[in-house]
LOGU-819656 format. One record per residue (C-alpha): x negated, y, z negated. Coordinates in steps of 0.5 Angstrom, whole numbers, plus 2048, in hexadecimal, padded with zeros to 3 digits. Layout:
BEGIN
[[X; Y; Z]]
...
END
This chain:
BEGIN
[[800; 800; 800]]
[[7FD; 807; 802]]
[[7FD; 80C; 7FC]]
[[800; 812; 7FC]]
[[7FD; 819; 7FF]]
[[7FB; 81C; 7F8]]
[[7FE; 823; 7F7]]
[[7FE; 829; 7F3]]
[[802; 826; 7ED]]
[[7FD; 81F; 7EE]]
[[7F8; 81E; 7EA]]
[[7F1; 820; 7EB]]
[[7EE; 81A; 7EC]]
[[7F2; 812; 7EF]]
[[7EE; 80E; 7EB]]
[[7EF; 807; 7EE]]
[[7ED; 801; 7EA]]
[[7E6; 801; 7EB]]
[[7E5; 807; 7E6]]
[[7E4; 80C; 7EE]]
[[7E7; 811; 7F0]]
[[7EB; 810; 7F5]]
[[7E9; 815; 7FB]]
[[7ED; 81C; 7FC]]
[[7EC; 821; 802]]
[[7E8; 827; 801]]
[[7EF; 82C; 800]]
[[7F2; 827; 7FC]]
[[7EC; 827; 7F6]]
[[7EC; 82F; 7F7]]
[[7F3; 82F; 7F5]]
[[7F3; 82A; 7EF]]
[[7ED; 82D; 7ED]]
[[7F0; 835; 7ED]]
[[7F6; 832; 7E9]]
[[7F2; 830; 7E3]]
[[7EF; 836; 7E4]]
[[7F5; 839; 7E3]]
[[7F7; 835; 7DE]]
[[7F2; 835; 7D9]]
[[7F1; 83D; 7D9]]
[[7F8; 83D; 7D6]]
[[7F7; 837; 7D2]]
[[7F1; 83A; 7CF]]
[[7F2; 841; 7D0]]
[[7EB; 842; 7D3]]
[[7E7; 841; 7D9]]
[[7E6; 839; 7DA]]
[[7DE; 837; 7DA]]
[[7DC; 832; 7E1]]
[[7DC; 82D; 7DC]]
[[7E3; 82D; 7D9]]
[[7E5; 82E; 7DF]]
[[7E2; 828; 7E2]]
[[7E4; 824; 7DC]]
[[7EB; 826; 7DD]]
[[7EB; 824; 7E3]]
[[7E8; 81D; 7E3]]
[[7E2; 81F; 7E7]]
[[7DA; 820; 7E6]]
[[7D8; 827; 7E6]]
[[7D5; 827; 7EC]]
[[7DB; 825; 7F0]]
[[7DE; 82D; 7EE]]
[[7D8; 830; 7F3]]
[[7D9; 82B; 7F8]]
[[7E0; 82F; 7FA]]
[[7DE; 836; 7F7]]
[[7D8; 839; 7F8]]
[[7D8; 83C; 7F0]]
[[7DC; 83C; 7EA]]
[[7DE; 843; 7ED]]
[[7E1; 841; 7F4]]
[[7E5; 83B; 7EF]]
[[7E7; 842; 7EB]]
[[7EA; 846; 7F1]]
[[7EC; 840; 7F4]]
[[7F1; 83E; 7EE]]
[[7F2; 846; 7ED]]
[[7F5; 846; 7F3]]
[[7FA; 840; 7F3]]
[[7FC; 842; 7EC]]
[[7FE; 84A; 7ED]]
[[801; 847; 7F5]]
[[809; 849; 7F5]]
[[80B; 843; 7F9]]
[[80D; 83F; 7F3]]
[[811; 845; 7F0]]
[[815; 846; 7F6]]
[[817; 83E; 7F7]]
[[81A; 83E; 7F0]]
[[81E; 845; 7F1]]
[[820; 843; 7F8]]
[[824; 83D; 7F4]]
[[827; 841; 7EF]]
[[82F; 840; 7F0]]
[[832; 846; 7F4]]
[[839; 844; 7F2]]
[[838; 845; 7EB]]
[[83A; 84C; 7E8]]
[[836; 851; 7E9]]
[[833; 851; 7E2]]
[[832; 84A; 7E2]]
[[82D; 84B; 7E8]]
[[82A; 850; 7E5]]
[[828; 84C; 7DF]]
[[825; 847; 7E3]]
[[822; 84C; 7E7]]
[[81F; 84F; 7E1]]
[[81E; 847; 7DD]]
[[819; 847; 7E3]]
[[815; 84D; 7E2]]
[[815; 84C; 7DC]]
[[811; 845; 7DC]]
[[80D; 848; 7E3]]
[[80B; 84F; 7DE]]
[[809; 84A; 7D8]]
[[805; 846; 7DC]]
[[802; 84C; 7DF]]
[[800; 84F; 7D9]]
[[7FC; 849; 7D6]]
[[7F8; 847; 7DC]]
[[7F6; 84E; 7DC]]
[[7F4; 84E; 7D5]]
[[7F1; 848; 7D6]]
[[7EC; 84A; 7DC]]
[[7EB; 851; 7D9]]
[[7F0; 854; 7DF]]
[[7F2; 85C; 7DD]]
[[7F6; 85B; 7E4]]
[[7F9; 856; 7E9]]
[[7F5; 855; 7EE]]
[[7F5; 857; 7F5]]
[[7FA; 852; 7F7]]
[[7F7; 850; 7FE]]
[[7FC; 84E; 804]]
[[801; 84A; 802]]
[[807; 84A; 807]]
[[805; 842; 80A]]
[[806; 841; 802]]
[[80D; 843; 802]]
[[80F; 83E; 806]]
[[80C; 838; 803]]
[[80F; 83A; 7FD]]
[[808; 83A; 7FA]]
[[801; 83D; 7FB]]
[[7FD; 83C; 801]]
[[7F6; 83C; 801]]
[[7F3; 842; 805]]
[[7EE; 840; 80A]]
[[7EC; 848; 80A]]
[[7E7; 847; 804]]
[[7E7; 84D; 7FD]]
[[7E7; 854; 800]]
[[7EC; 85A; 800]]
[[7ED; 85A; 806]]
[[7F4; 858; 805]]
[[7F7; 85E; 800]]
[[7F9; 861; 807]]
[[7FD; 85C; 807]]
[[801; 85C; 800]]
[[807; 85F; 801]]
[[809; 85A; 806]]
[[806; 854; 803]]
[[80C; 856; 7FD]]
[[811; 858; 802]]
[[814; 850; 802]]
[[815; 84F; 7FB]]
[[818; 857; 7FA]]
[[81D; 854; 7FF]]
[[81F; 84E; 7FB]]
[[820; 853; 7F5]]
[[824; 859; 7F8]]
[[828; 852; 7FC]]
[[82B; 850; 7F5]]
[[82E; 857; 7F5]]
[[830; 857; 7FC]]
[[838; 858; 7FB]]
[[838; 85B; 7F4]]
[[837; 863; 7F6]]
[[83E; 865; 7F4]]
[[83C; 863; 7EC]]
[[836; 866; 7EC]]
[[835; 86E; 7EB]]
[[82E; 86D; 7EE]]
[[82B; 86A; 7F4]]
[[82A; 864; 7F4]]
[[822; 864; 7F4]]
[[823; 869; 7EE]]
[[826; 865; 7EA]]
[[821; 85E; 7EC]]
[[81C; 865; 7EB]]
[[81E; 865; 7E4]]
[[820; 85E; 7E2]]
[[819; 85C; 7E3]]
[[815; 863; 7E0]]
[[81A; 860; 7D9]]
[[817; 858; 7DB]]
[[810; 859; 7DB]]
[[810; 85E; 7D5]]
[[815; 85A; 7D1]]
[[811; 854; 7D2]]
[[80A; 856; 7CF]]
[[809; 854; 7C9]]
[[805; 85B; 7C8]]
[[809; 860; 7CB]]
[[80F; 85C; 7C8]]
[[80C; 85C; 7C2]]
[[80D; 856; 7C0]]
[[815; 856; 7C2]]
[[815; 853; 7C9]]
[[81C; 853; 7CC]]
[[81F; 84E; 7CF]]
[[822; 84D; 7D6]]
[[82A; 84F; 7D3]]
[[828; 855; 7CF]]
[[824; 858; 7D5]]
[[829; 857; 7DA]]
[[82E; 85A; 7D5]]
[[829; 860; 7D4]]
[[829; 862; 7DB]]
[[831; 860; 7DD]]
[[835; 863; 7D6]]
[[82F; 867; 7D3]]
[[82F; 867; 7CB]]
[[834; 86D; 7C9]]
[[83B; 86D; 7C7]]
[[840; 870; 7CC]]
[[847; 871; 7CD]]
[[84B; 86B; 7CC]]
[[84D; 86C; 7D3]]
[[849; 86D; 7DA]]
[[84A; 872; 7DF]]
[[84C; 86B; 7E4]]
[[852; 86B; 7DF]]
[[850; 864; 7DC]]
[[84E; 864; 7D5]]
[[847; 863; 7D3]]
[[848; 85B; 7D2]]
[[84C; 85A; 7D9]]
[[846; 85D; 7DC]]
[[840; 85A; 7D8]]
[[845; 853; 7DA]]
[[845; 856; 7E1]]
[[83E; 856; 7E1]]
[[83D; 84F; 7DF]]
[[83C; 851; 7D8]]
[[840; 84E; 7D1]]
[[844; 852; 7CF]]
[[843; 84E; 7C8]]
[[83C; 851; 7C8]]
[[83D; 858; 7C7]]
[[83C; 85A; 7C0]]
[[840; 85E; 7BC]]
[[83C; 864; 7BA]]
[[83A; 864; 7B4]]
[[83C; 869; 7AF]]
[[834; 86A; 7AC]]
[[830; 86B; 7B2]]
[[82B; 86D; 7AE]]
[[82B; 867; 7AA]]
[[82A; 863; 7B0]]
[[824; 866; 7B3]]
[[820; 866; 7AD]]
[[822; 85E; 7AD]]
[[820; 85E; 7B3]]
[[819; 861; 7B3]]
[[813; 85A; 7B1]]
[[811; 85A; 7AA]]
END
């Protein structure tokens, strides 16, 4: 029986019963290689050494630089395919587009959530101040996964960044499509707005140490956190329109009669 063609979720190394690995071709030991990369800044919190990688991956050092010319190139390599949008997109564009409108947008923002903190841990661990220079990434969209570019590490792709983002803004602004008459904004203002909230809500610093949850962000930016009149312009009461939403109108709290009291409960001990 022929063994399968490894992948990037296989293991680094097929071993057969004799103890030897069993052969991989050249991209797929570079790929397996960058997922332990990856995933050992995140376990660690740290750059990983060429000796923990090849540990990790079941391999001898020297394998890492018979595929990566320096520890370096492996870095950039899995920089790349860590901070590639393509999977982002593929779990936005499966977000159910008969859900109400604030469902989708909890989905939305569940998935940028994850995509935030995964972020921010990788580039604490690699000693990142920024997101790199994403590179090209349109053939990546289309895969659903990252691809490896054969044009080597430069930035000669900045100039193409805005359309290398074009995509993935498409299929967020897509989940708003037919919900303009709702909102007061433009669409793209209130994707502006609900991302600006998920990524300060979702540090832990700049949070501190409060992360909101997906629920409290989208209900934030769509029903904002003041009392208001019982009744809406529209006619509908608070509750029909918070129910119109795809909120429950169970959830909207009875203002409390000692708001001074509530925030004094709320600040960390």
């Amino acid at each position: 029986m022929m063994e399968g063609v490894p992948t990037r979720t296989d293991p680094v190394e097929r071993r057969e019963r004799s103890g030897r690995a069993a052969p991989m071709s050249r991209d797929d030991r570079r790929d397996a290689l960058v997922d332990v990369f990856v995933e050992l800044a995140h376990r660690e919190g740290r750059k990983p050494t060429t000796s923990e990688i090849a540990q990790e991956a079941g391999v001898a050092e020297g394998t890492i630089f018979r595929v990566f010319a320096t520890k370096e190139a492996l870095e950039r390599e899995a920089v790349q395919a860590a901070f590639c949008p393509a999977p982002v997109r593929r779990r936005i564009t499966s977000i159910d587009p008969e859900g109400s409108l604030r469902e989708r947008l909890v989905d939305f923002t569940r998935i940028m959530q994850a995509r935030f903190t995964e972020v921010f841990g990788l580039m604490a661990a690699l000693g990142l101040t920024e997101p790199p220079n994403r590179g090209p990434h349109l053939a990546c969209y289309e895969a659903g996964r990252h691809l490896r570019s054969e044009l080597g590490h430069d930035d000669q792709h900045d100039d193409d960044h805005a359309a290398a983002h074009q995509p993935l803004l498409d299929s967020i602004h897509a989940l708003l499509v037919h919900d303009e008459d709702h909102l007061v904004v433009p669409a793209a203002d209130l994707v502006h707005r609900l991302r600006l909230l998920t990524f300060s809500g979702s540090h832990p610093g700049i949070a501190d140490g409060q992360v909101l949850s997906p629920e409290e962000i989208v209900d934030t930016v769509l029903f904002g956190l003041v009392c208001r009149p019982r009744t809406a312009e529209s006619g509908l009461g608070i509750a029909e329109l918070y129910e119109q939403l795809g909120g429950d109108p169970r959830g909207l709290a009875t203002p409390l009669p000692d708001r001074t009291a509530y925030a004094r409960d709320r600040r960390p001990s």
